[in-house]
Chimera marker file (.cmm) of the C-alpha trace (Angstrom):
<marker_set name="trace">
<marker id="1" x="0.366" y="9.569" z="-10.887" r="1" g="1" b="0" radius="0.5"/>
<marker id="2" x="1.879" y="6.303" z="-11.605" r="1" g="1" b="0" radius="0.5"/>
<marker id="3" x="2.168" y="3.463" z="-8.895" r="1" g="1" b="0" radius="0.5"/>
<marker id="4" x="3.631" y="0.299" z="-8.616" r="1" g="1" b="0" radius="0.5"/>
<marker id="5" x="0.761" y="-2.685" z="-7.958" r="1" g="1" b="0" radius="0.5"/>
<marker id="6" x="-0.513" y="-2.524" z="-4.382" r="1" g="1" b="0" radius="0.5"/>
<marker id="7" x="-0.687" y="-5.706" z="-2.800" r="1" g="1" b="0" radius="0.5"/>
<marker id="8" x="-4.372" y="-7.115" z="-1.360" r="1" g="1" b="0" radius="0.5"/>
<marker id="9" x="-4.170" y="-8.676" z="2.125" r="1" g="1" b="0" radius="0.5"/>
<marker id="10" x="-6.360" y="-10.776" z="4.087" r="1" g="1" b="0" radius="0.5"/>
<marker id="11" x="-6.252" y="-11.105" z="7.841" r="1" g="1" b="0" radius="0.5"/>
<marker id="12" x="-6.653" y="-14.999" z="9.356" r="1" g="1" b="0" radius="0.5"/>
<marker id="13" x="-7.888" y="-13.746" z="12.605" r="1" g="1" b="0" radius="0.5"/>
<marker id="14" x="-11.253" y="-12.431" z="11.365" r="1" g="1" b="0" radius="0.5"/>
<marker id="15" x="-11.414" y="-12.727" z="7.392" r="1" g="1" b="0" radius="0.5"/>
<marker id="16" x="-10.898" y="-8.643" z="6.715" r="1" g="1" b="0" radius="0.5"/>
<marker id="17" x="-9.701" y="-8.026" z="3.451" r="1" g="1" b="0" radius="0.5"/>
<marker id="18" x="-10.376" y="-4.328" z="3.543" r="1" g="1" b="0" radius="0.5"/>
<marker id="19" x="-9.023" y="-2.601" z="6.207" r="1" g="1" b="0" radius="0.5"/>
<marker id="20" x="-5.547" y="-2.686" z="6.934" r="1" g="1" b="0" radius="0.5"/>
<marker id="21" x="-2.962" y="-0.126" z="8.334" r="1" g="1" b="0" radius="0.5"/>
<marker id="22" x="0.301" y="-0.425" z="6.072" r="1" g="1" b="0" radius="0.5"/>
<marker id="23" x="3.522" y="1.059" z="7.270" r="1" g="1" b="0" radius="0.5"/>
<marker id="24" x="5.844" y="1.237" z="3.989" r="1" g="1" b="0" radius="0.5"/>
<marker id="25" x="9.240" y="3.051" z="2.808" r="1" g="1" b="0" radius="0.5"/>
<marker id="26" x="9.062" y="4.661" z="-0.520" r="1" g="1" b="0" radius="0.5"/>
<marker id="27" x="11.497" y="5.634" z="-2.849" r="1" g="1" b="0" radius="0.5"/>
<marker id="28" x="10.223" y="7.550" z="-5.553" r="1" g="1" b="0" radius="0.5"/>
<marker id="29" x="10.862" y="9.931" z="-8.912" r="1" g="1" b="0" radius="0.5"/>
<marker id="30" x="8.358" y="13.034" z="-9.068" r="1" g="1" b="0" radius="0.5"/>
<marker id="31" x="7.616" y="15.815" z="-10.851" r="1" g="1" b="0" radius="0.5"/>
<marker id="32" x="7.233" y="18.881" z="-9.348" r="1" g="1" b="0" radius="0.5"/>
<marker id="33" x="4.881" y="21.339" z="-10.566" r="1" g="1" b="0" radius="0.5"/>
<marker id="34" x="5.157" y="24.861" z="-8.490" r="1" g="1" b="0" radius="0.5"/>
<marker id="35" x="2.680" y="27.841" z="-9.669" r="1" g="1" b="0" radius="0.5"/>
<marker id="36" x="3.714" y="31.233" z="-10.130" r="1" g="1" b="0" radius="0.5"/>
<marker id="37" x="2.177" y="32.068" z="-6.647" r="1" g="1" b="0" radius="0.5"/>
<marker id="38" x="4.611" y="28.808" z="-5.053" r="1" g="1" b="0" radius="0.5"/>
<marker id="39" x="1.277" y="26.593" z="-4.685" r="1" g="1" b="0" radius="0.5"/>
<marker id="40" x="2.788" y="22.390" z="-5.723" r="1" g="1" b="0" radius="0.5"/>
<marker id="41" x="1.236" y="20.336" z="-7.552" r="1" g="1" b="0" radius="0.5"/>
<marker id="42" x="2.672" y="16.862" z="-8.018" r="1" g="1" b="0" radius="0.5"/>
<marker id="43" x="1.993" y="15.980" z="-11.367" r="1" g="1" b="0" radius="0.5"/>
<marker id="44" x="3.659" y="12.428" z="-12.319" r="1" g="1" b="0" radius="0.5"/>
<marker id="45" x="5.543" y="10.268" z="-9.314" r="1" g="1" b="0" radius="0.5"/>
<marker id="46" x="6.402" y="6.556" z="-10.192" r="1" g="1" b="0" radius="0.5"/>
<marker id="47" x="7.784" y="4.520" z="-7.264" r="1" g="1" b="0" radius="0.5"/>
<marker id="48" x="11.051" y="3.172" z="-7.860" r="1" g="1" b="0" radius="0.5"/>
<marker id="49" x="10.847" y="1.000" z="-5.206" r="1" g="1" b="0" radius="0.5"/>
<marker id="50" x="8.936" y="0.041" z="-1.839" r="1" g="1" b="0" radius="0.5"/>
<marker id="51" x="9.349" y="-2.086" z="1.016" r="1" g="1" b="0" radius="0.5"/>
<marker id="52" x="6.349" y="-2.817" z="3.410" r="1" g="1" b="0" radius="0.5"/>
<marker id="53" x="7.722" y="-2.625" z="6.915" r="1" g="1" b="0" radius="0.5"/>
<marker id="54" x="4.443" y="-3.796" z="8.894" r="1" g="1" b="0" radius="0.5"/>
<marker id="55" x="0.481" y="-5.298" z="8.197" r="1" g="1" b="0" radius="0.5"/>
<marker id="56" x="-1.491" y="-4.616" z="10.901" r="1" g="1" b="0" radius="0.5"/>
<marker id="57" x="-5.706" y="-5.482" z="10.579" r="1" g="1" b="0" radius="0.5"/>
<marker id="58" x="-7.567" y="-2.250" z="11.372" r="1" g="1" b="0" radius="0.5"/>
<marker id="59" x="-10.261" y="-4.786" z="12.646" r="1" g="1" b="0" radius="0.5"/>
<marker id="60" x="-9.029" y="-6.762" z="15.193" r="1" g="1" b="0" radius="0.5"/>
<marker id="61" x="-5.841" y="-5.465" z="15.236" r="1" g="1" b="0" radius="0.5"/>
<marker id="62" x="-3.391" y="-8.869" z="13.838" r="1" g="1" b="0" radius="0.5"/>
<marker id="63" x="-0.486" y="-8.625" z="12.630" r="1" g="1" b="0" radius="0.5"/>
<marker id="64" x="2.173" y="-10.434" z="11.354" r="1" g="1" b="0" radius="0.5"/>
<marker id="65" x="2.152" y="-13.984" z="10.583" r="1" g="1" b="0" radius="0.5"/>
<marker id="66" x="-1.750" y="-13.566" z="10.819" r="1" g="1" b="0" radius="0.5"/>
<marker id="67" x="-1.887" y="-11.255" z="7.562" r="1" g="1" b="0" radius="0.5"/>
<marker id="68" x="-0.996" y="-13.061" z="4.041" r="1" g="1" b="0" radius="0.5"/>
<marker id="69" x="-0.992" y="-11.899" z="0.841" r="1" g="1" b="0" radius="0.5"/>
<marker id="70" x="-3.987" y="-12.997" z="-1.366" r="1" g="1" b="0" radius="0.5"/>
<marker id="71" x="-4.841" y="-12.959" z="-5.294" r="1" g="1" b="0" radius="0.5"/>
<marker id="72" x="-5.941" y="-9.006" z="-5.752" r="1" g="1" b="0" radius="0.5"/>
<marker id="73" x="-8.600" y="-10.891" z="-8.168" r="1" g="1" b="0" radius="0.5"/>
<marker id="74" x="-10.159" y="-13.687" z="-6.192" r="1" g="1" b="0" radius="0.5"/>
<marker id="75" x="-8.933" y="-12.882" z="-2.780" r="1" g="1" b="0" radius="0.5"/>
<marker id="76" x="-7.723" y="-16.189" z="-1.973" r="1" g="1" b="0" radius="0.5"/>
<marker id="77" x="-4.347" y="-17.004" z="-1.194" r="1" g="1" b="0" radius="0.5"/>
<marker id="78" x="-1.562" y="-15.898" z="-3.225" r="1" g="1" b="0" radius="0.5"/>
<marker id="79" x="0.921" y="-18.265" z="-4.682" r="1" g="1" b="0" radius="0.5"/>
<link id1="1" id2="2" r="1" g="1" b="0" radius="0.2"/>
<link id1="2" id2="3" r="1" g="1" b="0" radius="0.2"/>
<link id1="3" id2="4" r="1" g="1" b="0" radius="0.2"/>
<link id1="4" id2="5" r="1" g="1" b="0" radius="0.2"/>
<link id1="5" id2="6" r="1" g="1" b="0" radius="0.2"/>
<link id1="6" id2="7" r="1" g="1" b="0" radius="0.2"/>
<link id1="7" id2="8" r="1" g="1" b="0" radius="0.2"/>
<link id1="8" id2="9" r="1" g="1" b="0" radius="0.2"/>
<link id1="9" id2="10" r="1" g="1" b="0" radius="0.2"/>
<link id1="10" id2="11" r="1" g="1" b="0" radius="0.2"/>
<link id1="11" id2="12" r="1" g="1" b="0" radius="0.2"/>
<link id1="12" id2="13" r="1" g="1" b="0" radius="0.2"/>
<link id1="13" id2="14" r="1" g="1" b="0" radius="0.2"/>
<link id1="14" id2="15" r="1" g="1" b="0" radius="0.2"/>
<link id1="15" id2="16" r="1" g="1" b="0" radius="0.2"/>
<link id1="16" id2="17" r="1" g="1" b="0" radius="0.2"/>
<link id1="17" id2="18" r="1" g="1" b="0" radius="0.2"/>
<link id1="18" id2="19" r="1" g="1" b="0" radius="0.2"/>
<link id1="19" id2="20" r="1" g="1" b="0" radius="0.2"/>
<link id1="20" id2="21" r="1" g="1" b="0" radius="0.2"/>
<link id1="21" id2="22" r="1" g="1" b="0" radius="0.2"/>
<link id1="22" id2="23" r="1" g="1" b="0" radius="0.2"/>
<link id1="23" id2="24" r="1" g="1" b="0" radius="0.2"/>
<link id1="24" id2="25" r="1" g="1" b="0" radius="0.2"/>
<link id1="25" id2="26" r="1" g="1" b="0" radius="0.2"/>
<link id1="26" id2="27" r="1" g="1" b="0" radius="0.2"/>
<link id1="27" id2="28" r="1" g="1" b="0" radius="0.2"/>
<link id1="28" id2="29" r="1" g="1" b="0" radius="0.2"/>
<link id1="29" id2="30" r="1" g="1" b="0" radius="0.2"/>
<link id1="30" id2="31" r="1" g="1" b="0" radius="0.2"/>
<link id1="31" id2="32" r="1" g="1" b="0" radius="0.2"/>
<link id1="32" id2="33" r="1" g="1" b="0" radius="0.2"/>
<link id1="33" id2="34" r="1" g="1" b="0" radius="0.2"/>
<link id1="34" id2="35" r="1" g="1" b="0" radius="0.2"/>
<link id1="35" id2="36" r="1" g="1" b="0" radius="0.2"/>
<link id1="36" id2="37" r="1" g="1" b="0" radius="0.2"/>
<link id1="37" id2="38" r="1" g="1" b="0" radius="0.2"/>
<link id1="38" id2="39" r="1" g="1" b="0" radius="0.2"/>
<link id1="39" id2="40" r="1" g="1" b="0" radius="0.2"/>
<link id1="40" id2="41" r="1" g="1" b="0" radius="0.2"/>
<link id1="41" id2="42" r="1" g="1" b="0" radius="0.2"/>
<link id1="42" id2="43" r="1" g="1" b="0" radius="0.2"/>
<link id1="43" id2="44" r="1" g="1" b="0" radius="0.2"/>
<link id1="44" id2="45" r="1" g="1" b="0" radius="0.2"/>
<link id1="45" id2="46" r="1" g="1" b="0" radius="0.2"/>
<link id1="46" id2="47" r="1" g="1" b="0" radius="0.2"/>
<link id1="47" id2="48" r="1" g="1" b="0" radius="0.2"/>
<link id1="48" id2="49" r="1" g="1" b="0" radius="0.2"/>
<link id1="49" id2="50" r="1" g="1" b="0" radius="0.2"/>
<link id1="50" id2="51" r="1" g="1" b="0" radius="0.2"/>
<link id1="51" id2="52" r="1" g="1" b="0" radius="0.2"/>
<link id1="52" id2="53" r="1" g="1" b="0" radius="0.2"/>
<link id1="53" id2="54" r="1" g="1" b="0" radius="0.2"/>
<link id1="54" id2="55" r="1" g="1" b="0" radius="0.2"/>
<link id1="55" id2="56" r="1" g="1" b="0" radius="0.2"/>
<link id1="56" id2="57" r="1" g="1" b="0" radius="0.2"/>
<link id1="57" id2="58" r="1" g="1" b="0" radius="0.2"/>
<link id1="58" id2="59" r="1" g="1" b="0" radius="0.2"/>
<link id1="59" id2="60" r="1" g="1" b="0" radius="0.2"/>
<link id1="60" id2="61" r="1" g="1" b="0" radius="0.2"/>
<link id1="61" id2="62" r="1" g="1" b="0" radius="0.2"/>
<link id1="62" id2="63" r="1" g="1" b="0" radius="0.2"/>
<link id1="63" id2="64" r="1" g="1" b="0" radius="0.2"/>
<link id1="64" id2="65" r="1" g="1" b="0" radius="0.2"/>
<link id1="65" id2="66" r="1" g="1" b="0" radius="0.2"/>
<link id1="66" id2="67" r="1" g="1" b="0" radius="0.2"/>
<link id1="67" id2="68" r="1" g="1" b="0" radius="0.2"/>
<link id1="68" id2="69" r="1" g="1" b="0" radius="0.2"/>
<link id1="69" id2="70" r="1" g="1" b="0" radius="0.2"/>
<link id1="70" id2="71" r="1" g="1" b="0" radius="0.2"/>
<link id1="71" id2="72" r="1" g="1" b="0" radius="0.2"/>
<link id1="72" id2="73" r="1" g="1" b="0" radius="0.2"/>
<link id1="73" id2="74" r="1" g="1" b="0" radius="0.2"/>
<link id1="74" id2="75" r="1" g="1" b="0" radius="0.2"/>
<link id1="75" id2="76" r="1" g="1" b="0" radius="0.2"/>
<link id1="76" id2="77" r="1" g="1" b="0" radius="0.2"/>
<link id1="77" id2="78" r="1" g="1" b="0" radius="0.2"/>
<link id1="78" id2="79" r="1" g="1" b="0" radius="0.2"/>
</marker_set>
Protein backbone atom coordinates (compact mmCIF):
# COMPACT_ATOMS: atom_id res chain seq x y z
CA UNK A 1 0.00 0.00 0.00
CA UNK A 2 1.34 3.32 -0.80
CA UNK A 3 0.95 6.40 1.61
CA UNK A 4 1.63 9.83 1.54
CA UNK A 5 4.38 10.92 4.52
CA UNK A 6 2.71 10.91 7.93
CA UNK A 7 3.47 13.79 9.88
CA UNK A 8 5.34 13.33 13.61
CA UNK A 9 3.82 15.49 16.38
CA UNK A 10 4.89 16.50 19.68
CA UNK A 11 2.59 17.66 22.43
CA UNK A 12 3.90 20.99 24.64
CA UNK A 13 1.84 20.03 27.55
CA UNK A 14 3.82 16.90 28.53
CA UNK A 15 6.61 16.18 25.78
CA UNK A 16 4.60 12.95 24.07
CA UNK A 17 5.70 12.35 20.78
CA UNK A 18 4.06 8.97 20.49
CA UNK A 19 0.69 8.86 21.20
CA UNK A 20 -1.67 10.91 19.52
CA UNK A 21 -5.35 10.48 18.33
CA UNK A 22 -5.56 11.94 14.63
CA UNK A 23 -8.90 12.68 13.12
CA UNK A 24 -8.18 13.02 9.18
CA UNK A 25 -10.27 13.05 5.73
CA UNK A 26 -8.89 10.90 3.06
CA UNK A 27 -9.26 10.86 -0.43
CA UNK A 28 -7.83 8.02 -2.00
CA UNK A 29 -7.29 5.65 -5.39
CA UNK A 30 -7.44 1.75 -4.55
CA UNK A 31 -7.36 -1.31 -5.98
CA UNK A 32 -9.73 -3.70 -5.28
CA UNK A 33 -8.94 -7.23 -5.19
CA UNK A 34 -12.29 -9.52 -4.59
CA UNK A 35 -11.73 -13.53 -4.50
CA UNK A 36 -13.80 -15.87 -6.23
CA UNK A 37 -15.62 -16.59 -2.86
CA UNK A 38 -16.27 -12.28 -2.56
CA UNK A 39 -13.48 -12.13 0.33
CA UNK A 40 -11.44 -8.12 -0.51
CA UNK A 41 -8.32 -7.65 -0.41
CA UNK A 42 -6.98 -4.14 -0.94
CA UNK A 43 -3.99 -4.52 -2.77
CA UNK A 44 -2.42 -0.94 -3.78
CA UNK A 45 -4.26 2.49 -2.33
CA UNK A 46 -2.21 5.80 -2.73
CA UNK A 47 -3.78 8.85 -1.04
CA UNK A 48 -4.50 11.54 -3.29
CA UNK A 49 -4.94 13.81 -0.75
CA UNK A 50 -5.53 14.34 3.16
CA UNK A 51 -6.47 16.93 5.44
CA UNK A 52 -5.95 16.49 9.29
CA UNK A 53 -9.06 17.83 10.94
CA UNK A 54 -7.89 17.51 14.76
CA UNK A 55 -4.45 16.51 17.12
CA UNK A 56 -5.45 15.51 20.23
CA UNK A 57 -2.44 13.94 22.89
CA UNK A 58 -3.62 10.48 23.98
CA UNK A 59 -1.60 11.43 27.20
CA UNK A 60 -2.87 14.27 28.69
CA UNK A 61 -5.36 14.88 26.40
CA UNK A 62 -4.03 18.66 24.52
CA UNK A 63 -4.99 19.71 21.71
CA UNK A 64 -4.70 22.31 19.44
CA UNK A 65 -2.32 25.05 19.65
CA UNK A 66 -0.52 22.71 22.25
CA UNK A 67 0.43 20.01 19.45
CA UNK A 68 3.14 21.19 16.68
CA UNK A 69 4.58 19.52 14.07
CA UNK A 70 8.24 18.36 14.62
CA UNK A 71 11.22 17.01 12.28
CA UNK A 72 10.03 13.09 11.80
CA UNK A 73 14.06 12.70 12.14
CA UNK A 74 15.13 14.62 15.20
CA UNK A 75 11.84 15.36 16.74
CA UNK A 76 12.39 18.89 17.26
CA UNK A 77 10.45 21.50 15.83
CA UNK A 78 9.62 21.61 12.31
CA UNK A 79 10.42 24.53 10.15
Amino acid sequence: MLRAMAERYRCTGCGNLTRFDVVATRRTRAFHHYSVGGDLVVEEETVLEETVEAVECRWCGASGDRIEAVDAGSGTPAG
